[in-house]
C-alpha positions as CSV (number, residue, x, y, z in Angstrom):
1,X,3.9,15.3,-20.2
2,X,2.9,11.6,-20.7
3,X,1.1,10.7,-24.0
4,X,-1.6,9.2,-21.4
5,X,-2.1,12.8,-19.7
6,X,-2.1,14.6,-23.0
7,X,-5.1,11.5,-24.6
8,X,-6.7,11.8,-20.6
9,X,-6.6,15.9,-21.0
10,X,-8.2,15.7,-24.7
11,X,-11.2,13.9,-23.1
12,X,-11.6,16.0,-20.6
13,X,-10.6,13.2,-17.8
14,X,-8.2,15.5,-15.6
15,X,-8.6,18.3,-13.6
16,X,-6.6,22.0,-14.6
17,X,-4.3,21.4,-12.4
18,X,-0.6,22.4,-13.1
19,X,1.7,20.2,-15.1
20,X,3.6,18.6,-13.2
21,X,7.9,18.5,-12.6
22,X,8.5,15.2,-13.8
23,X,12.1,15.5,-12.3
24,X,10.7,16.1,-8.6
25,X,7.7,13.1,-9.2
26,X,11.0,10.9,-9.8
27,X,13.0,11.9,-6.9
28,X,9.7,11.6,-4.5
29,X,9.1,8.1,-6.2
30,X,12.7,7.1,-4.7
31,X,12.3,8.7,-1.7
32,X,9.5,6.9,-0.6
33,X,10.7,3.4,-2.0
34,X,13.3,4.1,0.3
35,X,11.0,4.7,3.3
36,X,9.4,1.7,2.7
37,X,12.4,-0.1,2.1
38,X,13.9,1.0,5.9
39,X,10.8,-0.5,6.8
40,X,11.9,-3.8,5.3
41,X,10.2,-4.2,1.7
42,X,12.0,-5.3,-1.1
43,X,13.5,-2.2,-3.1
44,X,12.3,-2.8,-6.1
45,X,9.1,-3.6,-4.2
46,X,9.0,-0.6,-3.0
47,X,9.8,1.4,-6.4
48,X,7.2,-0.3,-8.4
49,X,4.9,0.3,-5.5
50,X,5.9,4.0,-5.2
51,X,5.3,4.6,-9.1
52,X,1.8,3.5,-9.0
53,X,1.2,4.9,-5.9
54,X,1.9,8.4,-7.4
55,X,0.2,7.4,-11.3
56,X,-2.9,9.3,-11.3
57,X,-4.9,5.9,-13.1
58,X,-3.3,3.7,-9.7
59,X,-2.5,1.7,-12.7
60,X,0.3,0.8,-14.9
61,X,2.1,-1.7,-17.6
62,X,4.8,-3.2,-16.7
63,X,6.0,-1.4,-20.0
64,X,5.4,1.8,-18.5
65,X,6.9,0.6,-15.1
66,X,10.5,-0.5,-16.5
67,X,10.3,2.6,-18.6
68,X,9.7,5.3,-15.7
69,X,11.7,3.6,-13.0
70,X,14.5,2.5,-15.6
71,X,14.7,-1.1,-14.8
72,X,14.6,-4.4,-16.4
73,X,11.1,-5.8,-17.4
74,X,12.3,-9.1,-15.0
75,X,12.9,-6.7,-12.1
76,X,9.0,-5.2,-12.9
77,X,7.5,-9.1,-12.8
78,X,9.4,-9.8,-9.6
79,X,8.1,-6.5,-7.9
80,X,4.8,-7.4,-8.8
81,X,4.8,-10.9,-7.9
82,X,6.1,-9.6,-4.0
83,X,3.3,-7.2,-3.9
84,X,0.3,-9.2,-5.4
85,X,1.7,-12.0,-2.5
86,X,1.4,-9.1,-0.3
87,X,-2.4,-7.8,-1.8
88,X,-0.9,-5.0,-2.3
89,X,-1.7,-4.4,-6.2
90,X,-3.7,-6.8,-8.5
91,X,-3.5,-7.9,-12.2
92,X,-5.9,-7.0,-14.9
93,X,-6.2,-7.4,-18.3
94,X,-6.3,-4.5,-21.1
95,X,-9.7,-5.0,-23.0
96,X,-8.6,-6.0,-26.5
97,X,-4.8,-6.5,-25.5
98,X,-2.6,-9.8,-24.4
99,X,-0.6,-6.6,-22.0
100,X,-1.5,-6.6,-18.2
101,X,-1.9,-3.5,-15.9
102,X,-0.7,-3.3,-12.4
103,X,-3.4,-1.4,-10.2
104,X,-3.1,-0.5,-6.3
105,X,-6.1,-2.2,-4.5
106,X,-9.0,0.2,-3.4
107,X,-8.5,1.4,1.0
108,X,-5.3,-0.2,0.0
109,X,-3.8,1.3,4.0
110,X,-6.9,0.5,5.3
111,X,-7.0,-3.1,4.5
112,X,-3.1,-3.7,5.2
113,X,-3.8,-2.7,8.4
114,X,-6.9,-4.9,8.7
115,X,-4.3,-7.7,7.7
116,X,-1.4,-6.7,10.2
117,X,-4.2,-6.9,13.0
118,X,-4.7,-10.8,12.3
119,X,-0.8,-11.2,12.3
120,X,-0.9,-9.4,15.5
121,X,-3.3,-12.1,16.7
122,X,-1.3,-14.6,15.7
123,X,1.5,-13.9,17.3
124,X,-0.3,-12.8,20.2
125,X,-1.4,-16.0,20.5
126,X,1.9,-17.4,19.7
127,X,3.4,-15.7,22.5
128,X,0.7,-16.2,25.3
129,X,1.2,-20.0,24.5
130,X,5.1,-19.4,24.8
131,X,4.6,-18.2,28.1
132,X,2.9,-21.2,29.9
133,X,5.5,-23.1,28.3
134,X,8.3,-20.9,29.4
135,X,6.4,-20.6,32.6
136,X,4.9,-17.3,34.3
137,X,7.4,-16.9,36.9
138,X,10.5,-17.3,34.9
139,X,12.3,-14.2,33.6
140,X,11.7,-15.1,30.0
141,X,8.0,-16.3,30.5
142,X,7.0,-12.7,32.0
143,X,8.9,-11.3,28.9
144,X,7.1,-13.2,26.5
145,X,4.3,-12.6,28.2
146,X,4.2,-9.1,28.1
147,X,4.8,-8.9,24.7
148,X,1.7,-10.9,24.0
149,X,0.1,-8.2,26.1
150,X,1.6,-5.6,23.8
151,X,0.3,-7.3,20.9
152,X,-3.3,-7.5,22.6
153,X,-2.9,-3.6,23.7
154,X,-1.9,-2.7,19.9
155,X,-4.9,-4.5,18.1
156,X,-7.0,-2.6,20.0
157,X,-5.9,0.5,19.5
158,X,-5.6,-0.3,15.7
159,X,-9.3,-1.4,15.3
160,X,-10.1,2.1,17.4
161,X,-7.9,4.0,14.8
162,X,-9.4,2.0,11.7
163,X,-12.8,2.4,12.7
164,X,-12.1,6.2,13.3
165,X,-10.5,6.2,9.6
166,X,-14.1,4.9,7.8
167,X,-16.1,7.6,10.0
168,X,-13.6,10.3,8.9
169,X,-13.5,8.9,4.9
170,X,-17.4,8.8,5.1
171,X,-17.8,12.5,6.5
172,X,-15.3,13.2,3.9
173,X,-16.9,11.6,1.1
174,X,-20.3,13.0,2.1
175,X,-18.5,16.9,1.8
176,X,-17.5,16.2,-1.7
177,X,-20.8,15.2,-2.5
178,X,-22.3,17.6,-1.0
179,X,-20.1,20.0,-3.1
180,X,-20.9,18.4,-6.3
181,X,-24.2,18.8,-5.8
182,X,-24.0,22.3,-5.5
């Protein structure tokens, strides 16, 4: 157990849940940076990612980053640098301290997506210029054209699916207040 779970226990800041198998938190944090980096993020990207992902406080030094993923501090600043580029984490200050935490961004899937929808649209766009140049009767142009369609068909279906995902997180969030109030 972390000296930050034991000082987060004392106050009474975690829930009675079981401790947990360091060992197996470890071996999922890899796991998963390797998922993402298949998907084609940087590994070490991916790592730091993965280790703040699974922090209960979303938030870490970069201290506490090279120390639980066992890398260099330069490896931790050039992580971060990819995935504040990216919006995927953000800097702040500790009050009282020159150190800075890493923190994953609030409906951090939720606005990804949002941002993968306006690359969609630019390439969409991209593409359905493309195809008037290429022509819509020419092999390629029809190619490039569909894909602009496919692009069109998939933003659609991603604004459906994120606008789904806030009904389901309010009715959600609405159940656990409802419990609380109890």
């Amino acid at each position: 157990m972390t000296d930050a779970i034991r000082a987060a226990e004392a106050e009474g800041l975690t829930t009675a849940e079981p401790e947990r198998d360091d060992a197996a938190v470890a071996r999922f944090v890899e796991r998963f940076a390797g998922e993402l980096t298949d998907a084609g993020m940087q590994r070490m990207a991916a790592r730091v990612f993965a280790a703040l992902l699974v922090s209960d406080s979303a938030s870490l030094t970069s201290a506490e980053l090279a120390l639980q993923l066992q890398i260099s501090p330069a490896a931790v600043s050039g992580a971060v640098r990819y995935l504040s580029q990216v919006d995927m984490v953000g800097r702040e200050r500790e009050p009282g301290s020159r150190r800075d935490r890493y923190r994953l961004h609030n409906e951090l899937w939720y606005e990804t997506f949002t941002r993968r929808d306006q690359l969609l649209t630019r390439w969409e766009n991209t593409l359905r210029e493309g195809a008037k140049i290429l022509g819509p009767r020419t092999p390629a142009g029809r190619r490039v054209a569909e894909t602009a369609e496919f692009f069109e068909f998939v933003q659609g279906e991603v604004q459906d699916m994120l606008d789904r995902w806030r009904v389901l997180q309010a009715a959600r969030r609405e159940a656990e207040d409802a419990g609380r109030a109890r």
